[in-house]
N, C-alpha and C positions, 0 to 999 in steps of 0.2 A: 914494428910490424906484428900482426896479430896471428896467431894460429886457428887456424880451423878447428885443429886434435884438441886443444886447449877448452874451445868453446862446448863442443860437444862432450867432452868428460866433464864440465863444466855441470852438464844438464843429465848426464846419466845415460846420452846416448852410443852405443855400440856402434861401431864404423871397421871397414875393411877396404887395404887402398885397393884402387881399381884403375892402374896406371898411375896419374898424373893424379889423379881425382881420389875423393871418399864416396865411399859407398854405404848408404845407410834404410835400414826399413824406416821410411816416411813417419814421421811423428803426424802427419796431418790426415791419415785414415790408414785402415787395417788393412795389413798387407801379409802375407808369408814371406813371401823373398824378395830381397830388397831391391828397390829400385829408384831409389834419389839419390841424384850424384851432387856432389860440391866440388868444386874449384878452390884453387892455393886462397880466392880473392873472396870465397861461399857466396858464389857468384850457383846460386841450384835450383834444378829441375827436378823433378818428379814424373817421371814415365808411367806412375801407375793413376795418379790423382790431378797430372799435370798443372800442377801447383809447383810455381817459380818465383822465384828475385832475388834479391839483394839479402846481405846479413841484417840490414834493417829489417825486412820484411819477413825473417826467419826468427829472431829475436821477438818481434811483434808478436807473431802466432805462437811461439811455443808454451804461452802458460796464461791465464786467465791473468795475472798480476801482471804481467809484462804490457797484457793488452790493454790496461788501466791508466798504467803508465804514459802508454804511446798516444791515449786517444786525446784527438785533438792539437796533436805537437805536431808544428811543420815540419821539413826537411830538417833543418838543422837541428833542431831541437831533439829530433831522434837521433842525429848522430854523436850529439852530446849523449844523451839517453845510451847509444850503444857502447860509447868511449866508458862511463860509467859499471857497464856490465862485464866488457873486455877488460878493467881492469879488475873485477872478481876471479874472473875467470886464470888470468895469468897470477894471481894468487893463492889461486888452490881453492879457496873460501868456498865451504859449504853451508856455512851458517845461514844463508838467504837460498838454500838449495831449494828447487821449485819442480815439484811434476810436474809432467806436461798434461796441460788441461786434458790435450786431446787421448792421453794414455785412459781417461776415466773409459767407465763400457756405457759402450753406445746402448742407448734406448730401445723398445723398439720402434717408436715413431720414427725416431730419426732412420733407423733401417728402412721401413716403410716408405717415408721421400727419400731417400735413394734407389729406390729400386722403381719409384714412380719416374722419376728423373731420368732414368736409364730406358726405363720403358717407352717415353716419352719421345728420349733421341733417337730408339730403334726404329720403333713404329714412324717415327717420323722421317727416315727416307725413304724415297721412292721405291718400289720393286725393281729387281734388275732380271733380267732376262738372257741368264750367261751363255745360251746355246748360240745367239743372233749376235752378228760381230757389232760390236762397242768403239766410240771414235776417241780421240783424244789419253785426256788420262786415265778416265775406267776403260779406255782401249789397252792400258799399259798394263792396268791393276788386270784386266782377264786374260790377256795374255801369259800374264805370270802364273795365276793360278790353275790356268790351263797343263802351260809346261809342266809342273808340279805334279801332271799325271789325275789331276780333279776333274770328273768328267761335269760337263754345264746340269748335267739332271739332279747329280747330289746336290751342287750348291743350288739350286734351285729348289730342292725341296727343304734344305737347312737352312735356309731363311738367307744366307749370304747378301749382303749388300754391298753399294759402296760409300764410304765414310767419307765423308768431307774433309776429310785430316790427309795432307800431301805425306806425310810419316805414317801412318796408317790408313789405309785405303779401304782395306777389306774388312769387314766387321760379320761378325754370327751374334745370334741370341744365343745365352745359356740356359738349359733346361735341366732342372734335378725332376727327372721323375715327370717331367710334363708339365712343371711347373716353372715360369720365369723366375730367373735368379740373375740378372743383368745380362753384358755385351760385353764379348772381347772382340778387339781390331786387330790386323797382323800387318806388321809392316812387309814391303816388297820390297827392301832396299840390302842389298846384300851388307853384310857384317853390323850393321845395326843393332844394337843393345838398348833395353832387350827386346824381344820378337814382337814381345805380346803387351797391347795395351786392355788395360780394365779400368771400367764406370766406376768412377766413385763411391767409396764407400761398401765397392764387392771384395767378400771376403771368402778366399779360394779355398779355405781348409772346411768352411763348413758347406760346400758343394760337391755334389758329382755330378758334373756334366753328360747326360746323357739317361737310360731307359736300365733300369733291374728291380731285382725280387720277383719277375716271373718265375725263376727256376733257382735250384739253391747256389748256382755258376756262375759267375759275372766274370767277364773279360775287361781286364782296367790297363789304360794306356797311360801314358803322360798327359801330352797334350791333346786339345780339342780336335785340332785337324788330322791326328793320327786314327782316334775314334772314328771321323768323319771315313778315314779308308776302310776301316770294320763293315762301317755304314754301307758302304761302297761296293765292299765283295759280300754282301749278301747278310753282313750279321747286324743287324739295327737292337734287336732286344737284350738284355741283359750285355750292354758295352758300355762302358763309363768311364771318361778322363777322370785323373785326381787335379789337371792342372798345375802339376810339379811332378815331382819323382816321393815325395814321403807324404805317407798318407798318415794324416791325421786324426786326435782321435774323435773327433767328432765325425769323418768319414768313417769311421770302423763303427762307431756306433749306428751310423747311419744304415750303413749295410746289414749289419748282425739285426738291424730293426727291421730289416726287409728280409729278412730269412736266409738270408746270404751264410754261404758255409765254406765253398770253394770256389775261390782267384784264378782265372789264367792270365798269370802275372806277364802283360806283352808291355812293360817302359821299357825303357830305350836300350839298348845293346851296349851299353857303358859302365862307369864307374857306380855315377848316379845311379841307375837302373837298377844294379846289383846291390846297393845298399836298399833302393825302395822296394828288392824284392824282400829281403832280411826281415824289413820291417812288416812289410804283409804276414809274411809267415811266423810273427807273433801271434797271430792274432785268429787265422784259417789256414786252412790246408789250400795249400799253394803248389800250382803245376805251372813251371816256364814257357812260355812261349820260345820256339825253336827260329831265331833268323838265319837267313841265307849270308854265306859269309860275307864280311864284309859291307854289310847291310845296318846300317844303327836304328832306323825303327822304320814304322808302318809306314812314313810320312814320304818314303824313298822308293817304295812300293807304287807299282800302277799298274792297271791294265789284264793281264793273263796272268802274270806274274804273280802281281797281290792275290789277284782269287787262287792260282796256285798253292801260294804259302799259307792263307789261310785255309784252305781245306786241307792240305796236309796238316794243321798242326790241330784242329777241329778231330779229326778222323784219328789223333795219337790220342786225344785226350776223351775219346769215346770210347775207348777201350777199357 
């Protein structure tokens, strides 16, 4: 019987269990936080690249030498092929140790069809029309987004569609600055891991989702849909997701490039949140965002309420 841990220390790659399963940042595009799971059997998915199969088909892509190997070998023949690499691997042997092709840095062409590719699937669903009721399963998808406290005008003006993926339903563009930088989907499915799916090939540390550099102040949230409630109760300009909780440094350069000086640091009311405030405040002068107790972020918010708390925390930090 073969291990999984075995295979991947094999290749260099870093894993963390996650239940039953490993958890690892996808060798197959650039990702910040991980999201490809394996199985006892590396029986794996990929939630951010949705690139899946077999240890055959993991072993195939992971290295340009591998993919030499395999081209043109039937079934069997790669499972001979894999028996082969499985027993390096439970030997420790690094003398045939191989980066993975895909660790090289991407091009920019290659960025470029990716981001034409994403463009592509966006623009190519329909418009939806969230205020008028919806039958079926984007009856499902808007009724959830609804409950959510998202009134049909915002998602209608932030592009919101519905995706053709039964696991993600709901899809936005992403915009740095006015500029497309791909598509994230959100799944409706409660406990699902994880939330949020991303186009291929999008790389969340060199974006901020959303409008700054008008003034030297930017309000940064986690997630897209938290901005989206900013958007909501009245603050559209100078509001930006980092799309995680630590902003990195090419988002800090990004900002400092836009005249940016001071954060009203509003992620999420948690652990995470309070180390990604830590981190901001290396870098700017940093005021917290004040939630109502009991409250973990914006995304919990709706109605009188949200515009509430944002204007009270607006009016502390105009002072």
């Amino acid at each position: 019987m073969f291990s999984p841990e075995r295979i991947l220390d094999y290749y260099g790659i870093y894993y963390v269990r996650a239940g039953s399963k490993l958890r690892i940042n996808c060798p197959f595009h650039t990702e910040q936080n991980a999201s490809c799971y394996i199985d006892k059997n590396f029986s794996w998915f990929c939630f951010g690249c949705a690139r899946h199969g077999s240890l055959a088909d993991f072993l195939e892509q992971i290295s340009s030498e591998n993919k030499k190997k395999f081209a043109g070998l039937n079934s069997l023949q790669k499972m001979l092929e894999c028996a082969t690499i499985l027993r390096k691997a439970r030997a420790g042997s690094i003398a045939e140790y191989i980066k993975p092709a895909c660790a090289e840095k991407k091009n920019v062409q290659e960025e470029k069809e990716n981001r034409l590719k994403a463009w592509q699937h966006y623009t190519g669903l329909p418009a939806v029309d969230w205020g008028k009721p919806l039958k079926g399963e984007q009856g499902e998808a808007q009724e959830y987004i609804l409950g959510r406290g998202f009134e049909p005008w915002l998602l209608n003006r932030s592009g919101c569609k519905y995706n053709y993926n039964s696991r993600y339903p709901l899809i936005w563009p992403i915009g740095d600055n006015g500029r497309f930088k791909g598509w994230v989907a959100r799944t409706t499915a409660a406990g699902q891991e994880p939330k949020y799916l991303y186009n291929h090939g999008f790389a969340k540390r060199s974006c901020l989702a959303g409008l700054y550099g008008s003034s030297e102040t930017v309000v940064v949230t986690e997630g897209l849909l938290d901005r989206l409630k900013l958007n909501q109760a009245g603050i559209v300009k100078d509001a930006v997701a980092l799309l995680g909780w630590h902003m990195s440094e090419q988002q800090e350069q990004r900002l400092k490039s836009a005249g940016v000086k001071r954060i009203i640091c509003a992620l999420d009311n948690d652990d995470a949140g309070s180390r990604g405030l830590a981190r901001l405040a290396e870098s700017f002068d940093v005021l917290q965002w004040r939630y109502p107790i009991g409250v973990k972020d914006l995304g919990e918010l709706s109605g009188e309420k949200l515009k509430a708390v944002c204007s009270t925390n607006l009016s502390l930090f105009a002072r």
